[in-house]
C-alpha beads as a LAMMPS data file, in Angstrom:
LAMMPS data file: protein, C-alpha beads

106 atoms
105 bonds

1 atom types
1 bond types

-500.0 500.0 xlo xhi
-500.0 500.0 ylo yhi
-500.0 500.0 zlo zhi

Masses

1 110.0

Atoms # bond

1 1 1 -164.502 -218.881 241.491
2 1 1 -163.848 -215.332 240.096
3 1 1 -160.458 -215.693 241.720
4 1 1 -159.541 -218.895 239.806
5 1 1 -161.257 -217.972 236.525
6 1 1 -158.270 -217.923 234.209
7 1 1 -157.589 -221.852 235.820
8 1 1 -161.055 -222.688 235.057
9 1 1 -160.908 -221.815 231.858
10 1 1 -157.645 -223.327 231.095
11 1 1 -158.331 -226.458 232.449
12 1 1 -161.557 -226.871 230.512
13 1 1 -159.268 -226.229 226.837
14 1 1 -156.749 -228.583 228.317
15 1 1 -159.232 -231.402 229.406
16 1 1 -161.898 -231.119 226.992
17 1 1 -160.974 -228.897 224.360
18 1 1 -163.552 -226.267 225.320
19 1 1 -163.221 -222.471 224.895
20 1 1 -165.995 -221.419 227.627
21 1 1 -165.545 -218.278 226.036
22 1 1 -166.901 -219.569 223.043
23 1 1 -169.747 -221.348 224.632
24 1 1 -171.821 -218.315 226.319
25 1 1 -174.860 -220.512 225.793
26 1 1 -173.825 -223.409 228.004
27 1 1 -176.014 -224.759 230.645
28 1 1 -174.935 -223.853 234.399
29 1 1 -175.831 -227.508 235.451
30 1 1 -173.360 -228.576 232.374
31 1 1 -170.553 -226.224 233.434
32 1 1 -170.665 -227.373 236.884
33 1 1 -169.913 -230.916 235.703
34 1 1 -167.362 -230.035 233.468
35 1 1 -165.674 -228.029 236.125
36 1 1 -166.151 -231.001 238.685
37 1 1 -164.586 -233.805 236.738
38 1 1 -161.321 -231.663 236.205
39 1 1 -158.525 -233.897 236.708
40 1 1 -155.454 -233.153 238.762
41 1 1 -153.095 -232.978 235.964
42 1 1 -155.182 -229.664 234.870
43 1 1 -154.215 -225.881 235.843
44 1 1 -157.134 -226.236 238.264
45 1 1 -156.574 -230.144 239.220
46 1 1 -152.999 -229.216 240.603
47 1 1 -153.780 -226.414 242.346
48 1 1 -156.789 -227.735 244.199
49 1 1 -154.025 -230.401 244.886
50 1 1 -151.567 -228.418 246.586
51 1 1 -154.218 -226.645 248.630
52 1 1 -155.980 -229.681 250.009
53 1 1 -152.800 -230.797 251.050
54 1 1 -152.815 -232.417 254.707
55 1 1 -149.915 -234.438 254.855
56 1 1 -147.314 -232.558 256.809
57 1 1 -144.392 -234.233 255.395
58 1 1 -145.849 -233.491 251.951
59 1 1 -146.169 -230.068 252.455
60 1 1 -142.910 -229.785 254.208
61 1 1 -141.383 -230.992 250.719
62 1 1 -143.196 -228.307 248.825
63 1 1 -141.545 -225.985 246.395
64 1 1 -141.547 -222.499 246.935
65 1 1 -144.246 -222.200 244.646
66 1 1 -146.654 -225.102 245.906
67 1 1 -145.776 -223.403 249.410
68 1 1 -146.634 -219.818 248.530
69 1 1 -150.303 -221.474 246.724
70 1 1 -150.414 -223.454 249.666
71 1 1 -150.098 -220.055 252.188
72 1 1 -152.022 -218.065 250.054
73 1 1 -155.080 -220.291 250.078
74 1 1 -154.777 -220.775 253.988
75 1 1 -154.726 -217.158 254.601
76 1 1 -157.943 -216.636 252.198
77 1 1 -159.582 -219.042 253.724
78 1 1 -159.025 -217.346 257.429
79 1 1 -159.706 -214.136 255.936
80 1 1 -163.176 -214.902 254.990
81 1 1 -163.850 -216.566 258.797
82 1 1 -163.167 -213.491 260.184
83 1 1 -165.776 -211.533 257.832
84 1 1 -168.187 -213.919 259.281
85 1 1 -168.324 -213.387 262.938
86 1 1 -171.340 -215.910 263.950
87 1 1 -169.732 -218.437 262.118
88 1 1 -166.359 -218.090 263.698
89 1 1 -168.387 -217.976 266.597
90 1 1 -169.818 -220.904 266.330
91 1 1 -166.557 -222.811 265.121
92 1 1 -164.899 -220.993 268.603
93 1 1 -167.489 -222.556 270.597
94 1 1 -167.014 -226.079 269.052
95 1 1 -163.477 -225.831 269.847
96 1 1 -164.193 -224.728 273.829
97 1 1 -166.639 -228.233 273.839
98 1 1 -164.433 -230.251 272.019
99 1 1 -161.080 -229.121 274.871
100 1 1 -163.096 -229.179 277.655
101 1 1 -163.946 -232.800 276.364
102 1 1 -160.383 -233.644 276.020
103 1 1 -159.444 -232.019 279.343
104 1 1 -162.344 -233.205 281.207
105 1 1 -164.333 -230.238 281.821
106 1 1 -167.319 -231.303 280.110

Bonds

1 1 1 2
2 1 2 3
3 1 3 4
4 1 4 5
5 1 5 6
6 1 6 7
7 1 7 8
8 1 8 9
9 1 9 10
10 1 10 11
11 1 11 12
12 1 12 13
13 1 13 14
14 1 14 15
15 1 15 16
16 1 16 17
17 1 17 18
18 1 18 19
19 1 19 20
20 1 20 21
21 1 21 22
22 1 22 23
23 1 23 24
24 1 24 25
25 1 25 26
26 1 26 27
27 1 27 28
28 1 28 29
29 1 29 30
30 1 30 31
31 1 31 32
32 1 32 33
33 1 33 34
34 1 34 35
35 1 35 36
36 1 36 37
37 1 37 38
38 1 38 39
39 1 39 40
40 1 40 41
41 1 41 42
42 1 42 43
43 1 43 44
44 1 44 45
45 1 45 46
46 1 46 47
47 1 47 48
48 1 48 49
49 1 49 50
50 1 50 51
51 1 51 52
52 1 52 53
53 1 53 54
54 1 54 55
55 1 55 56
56 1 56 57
57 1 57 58
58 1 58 59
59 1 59 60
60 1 60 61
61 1 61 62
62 1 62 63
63 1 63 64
64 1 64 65
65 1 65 66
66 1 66 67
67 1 67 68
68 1 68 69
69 1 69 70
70 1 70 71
71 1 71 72
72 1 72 73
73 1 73 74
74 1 74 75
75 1 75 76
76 1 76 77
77 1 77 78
78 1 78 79
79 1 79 80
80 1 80 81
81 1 81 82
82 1 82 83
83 1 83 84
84 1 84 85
85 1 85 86
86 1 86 87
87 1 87 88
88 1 88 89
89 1 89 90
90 1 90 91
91 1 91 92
92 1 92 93
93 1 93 94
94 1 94 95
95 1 95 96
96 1 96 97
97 1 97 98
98 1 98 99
99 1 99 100
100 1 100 101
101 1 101 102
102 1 102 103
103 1 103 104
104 1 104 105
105 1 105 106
């Protein structure tokens, strides 16, 4: 969140006309649904866009902009997998079951 602060907060003026920074007394539950009911044509809404992308032909027609968010996001996200050994651990092992399935060895 800390990383996409300055999106937050923009897409919250452009959506709802709220200046979070104003609002230092808002309710956590409150902000939360604020935050979740961002639409996609926010600073927010099209980023989360781009990087939930799965479509390969979609992101094979991405700008060099939606393809550096797009890269950017990918590589945070393995990043933080390997600062969590047991859980890449765990996600290594579910790949070993889920070949040998496929391949017949188990």
């Amino acid at each position: 969140m800390r990383e996409d602060w300055s999106l937050i907060e923009a897409s919250l003026a452009k959506q709802y006309g709220i200046r979070i920074r104003q609002h230092g007394d808002m309710p956590w539950e409150e902000f939360c649904t604020l935050v979740g009911g961002l639409m996609p044509d926010t600073p927010l809404g099209s980023i989360v866009t781009i990087r939930a992308e799965k479509d390969p032909k979609t992101i094979k027609g991405f700008s060099v902009d939606q393809r550096r968010i797009y890269n950017d996001w990918r590589k945070r996200q393995a990043d933080q997998k390997l600062t969590d050994p047991e859980k890449l651990d765990r996600e290594m092992k579910s790949l070993e079951a889920a070949m040998a399935r496929m391949f017949g060895g188990g």
